[in-house]
C-alpha positions in Angstrom: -37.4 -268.1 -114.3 -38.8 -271.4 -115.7 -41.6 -272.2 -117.7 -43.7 -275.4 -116.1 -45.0 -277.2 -118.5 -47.9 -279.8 -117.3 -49.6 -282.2 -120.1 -50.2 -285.7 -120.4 -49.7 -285.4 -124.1 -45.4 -286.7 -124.5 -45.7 -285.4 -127.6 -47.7 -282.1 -126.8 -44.6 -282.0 -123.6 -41.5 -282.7 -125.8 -42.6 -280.0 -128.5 -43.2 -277.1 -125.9 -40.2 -277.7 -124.2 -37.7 -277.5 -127.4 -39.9 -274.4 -128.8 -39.3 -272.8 -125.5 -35.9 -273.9 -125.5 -34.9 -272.4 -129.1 -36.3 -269.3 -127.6 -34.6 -269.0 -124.6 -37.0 -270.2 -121.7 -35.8 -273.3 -119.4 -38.0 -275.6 -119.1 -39.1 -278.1 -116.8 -42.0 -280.6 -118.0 -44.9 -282.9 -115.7 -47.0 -285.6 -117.0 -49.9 -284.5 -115.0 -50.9 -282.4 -112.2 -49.9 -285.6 -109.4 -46.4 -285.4 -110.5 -46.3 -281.3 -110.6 -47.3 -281.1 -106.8 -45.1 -284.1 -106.2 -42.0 -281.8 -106.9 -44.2 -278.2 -106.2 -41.5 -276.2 -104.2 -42.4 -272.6 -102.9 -39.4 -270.5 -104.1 -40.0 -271.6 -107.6 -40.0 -268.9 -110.3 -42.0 -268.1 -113.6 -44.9 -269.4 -115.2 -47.2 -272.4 -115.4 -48.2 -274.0 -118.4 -51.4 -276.4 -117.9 -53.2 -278.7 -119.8 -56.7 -278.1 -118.8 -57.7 -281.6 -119.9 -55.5 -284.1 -118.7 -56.5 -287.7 -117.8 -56.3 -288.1 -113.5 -56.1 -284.6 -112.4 -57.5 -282.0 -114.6 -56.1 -278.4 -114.8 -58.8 -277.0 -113.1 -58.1 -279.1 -110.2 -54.6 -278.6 -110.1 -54.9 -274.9 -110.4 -56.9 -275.1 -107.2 -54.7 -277.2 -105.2 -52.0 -275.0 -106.4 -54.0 -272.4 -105.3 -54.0 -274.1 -101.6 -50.0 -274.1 -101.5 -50.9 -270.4 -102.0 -49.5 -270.7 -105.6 -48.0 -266.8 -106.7 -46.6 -268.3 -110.1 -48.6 -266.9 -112.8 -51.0 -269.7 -114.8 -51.7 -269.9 -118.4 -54.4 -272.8 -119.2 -54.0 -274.5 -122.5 -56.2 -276.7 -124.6 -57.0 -278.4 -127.5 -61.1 -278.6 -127.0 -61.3 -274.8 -125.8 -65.4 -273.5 -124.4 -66.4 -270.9 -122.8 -67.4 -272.7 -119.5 -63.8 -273.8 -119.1 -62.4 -270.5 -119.7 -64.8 -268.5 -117.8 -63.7 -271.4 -114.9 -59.8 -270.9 -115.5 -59.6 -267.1 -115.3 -62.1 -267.7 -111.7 -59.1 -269.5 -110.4 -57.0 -266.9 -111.5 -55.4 -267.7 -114.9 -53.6 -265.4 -116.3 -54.4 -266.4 -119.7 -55.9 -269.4 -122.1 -54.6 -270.8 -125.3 -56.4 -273.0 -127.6 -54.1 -276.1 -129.2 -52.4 -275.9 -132.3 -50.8 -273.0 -130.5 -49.7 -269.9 -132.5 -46.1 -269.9 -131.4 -46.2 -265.9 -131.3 -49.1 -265.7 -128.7 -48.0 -268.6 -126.7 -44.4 -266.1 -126.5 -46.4 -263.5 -125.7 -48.5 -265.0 -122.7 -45.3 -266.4 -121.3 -43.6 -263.2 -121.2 -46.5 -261.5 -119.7 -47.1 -264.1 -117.0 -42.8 -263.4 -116.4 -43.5 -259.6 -116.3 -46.5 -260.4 -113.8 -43.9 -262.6 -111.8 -41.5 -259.9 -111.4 -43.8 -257.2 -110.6 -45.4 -259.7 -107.8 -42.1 -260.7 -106.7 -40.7 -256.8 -106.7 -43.9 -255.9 -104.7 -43.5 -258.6 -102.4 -39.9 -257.5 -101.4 -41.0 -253.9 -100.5 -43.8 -255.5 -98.5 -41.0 -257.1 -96.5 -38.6 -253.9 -96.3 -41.1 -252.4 -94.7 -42.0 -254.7 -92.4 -38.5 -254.6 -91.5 -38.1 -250.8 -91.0 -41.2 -251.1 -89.2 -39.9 -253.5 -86.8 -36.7 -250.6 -85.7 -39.6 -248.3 -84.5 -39.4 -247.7 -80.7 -42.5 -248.5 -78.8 -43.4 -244.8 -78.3 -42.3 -244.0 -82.5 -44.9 -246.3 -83.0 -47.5 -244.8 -80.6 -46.4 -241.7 -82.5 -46.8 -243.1 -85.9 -50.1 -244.6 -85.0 -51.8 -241.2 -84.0 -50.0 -239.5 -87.2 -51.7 -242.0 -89.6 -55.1 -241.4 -87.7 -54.8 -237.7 -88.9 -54.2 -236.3 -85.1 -51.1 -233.2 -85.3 -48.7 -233.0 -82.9 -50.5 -230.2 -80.7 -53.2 -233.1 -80.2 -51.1 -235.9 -80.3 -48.9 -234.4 -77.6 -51.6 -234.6 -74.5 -52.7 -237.7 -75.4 -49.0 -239.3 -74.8 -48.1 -236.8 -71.8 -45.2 -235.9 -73.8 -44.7 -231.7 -75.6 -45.3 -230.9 -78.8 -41.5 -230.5 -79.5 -40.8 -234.2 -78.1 -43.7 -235.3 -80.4 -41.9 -233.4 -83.9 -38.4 -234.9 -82.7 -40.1 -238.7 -82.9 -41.9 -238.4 -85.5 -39.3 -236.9 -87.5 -37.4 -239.8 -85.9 -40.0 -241.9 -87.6 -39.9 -241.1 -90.7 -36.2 -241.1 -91.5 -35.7 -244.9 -89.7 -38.9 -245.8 -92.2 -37.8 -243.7 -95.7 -40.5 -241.4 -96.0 -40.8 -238.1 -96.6 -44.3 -237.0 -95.8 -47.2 -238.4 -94.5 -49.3 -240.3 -97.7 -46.0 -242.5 -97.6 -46.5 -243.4 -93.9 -50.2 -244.5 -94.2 -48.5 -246.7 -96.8 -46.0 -248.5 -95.2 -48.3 -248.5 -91.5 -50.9 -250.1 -93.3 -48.3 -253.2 -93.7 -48.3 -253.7 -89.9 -52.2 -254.6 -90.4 -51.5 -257.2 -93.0 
């Protein structure tokens, strides 16, 4: 993962990047928010660092245009004229945190690595969004008629009529079901259903 650093400040870009760097992080740094979504690619990893004040763009702005390119890398906002009103602002567009200039190197660490952990979990989450799709997709049509009535909270014996199909052929698909998807009882297949509504 990389740390994005955006500020028009040289100075305020070049002293981030080689505290990050003594730390561990890679880096990669933007003058402003113009050049940032001149390079923006949607696989990128880790965690954005913005200047909220910055001369053409602001970070307000560019958190919301990021926000348009449907932006999942956590945000920290920094600062050096920090008010309530700008805060209040950041965390609306979904900041996951806001620093105040001369930063205290320890909670500046401490944000990053948050906004990392945040990363992963989104990431982690996103993955088993996708398996699921995926098992959901080897379902048969009539597993996921089946499946369907299951997750409304029908049994079999009522399930059965309603498909023309017996009570026995009903238990063999949905036990069917629920080995192709993983699951083991039924609170695990609302779950992963309720991804075929998303």
């Amino acid at each position: 993962m990389t740390v994005y650093i955006v500020d028009d400040d040289p100075s305020v870009r070049d002293a981030l990047s080689l505290l990050l760097g003594v730390h561990g992080y890679r880096t990669a740094v933007f003058p402003g928010g113009e050049a940032l979504l001149r390079a923006w690619q949607p696989d990128w990893a880790g965690c954005l660092l913005i200047d909220i004040r910055m001369a053409g763009m602001d970070g307000l702005e560019l958190q919301r245009r990021l926000g348009e390119l449907d932006n999942r890398i956590p945000i920290v906002i920094v600062t050096g004229h920090g008010d309530v009103g700008l805060a209040r602002a950041a965390f609306k567009a979904q900041a996951l945190d806001f620093l105040e200039k001369p930063f205290d190197d320890a909670k500046l660490l401490a944000a990053i690595e948050e906004a990392f952990s945040s990363e992963a979990r989104q990431r982690q989450e996103l993955r088993q969004r996708e398996d699921g799709r995926n098992l959901l997709r080897e379902l048969t049509p009539r597993e996921r008629e089946v499946m369907r009535l299951v997750v409304l909270g029908r049994h079999n014996r009522e399930i059965a009529p309603e498909l023309g199909i017996s009570v026995r052929t009903v238990e063999v698909h949905k036990a069917r079901l629920m080995s192709k998807l993983g699951v083991g009882h039924v609170a695990e297949l609302v779950r992963i259903a309720m991804l075929d509504d998303e």
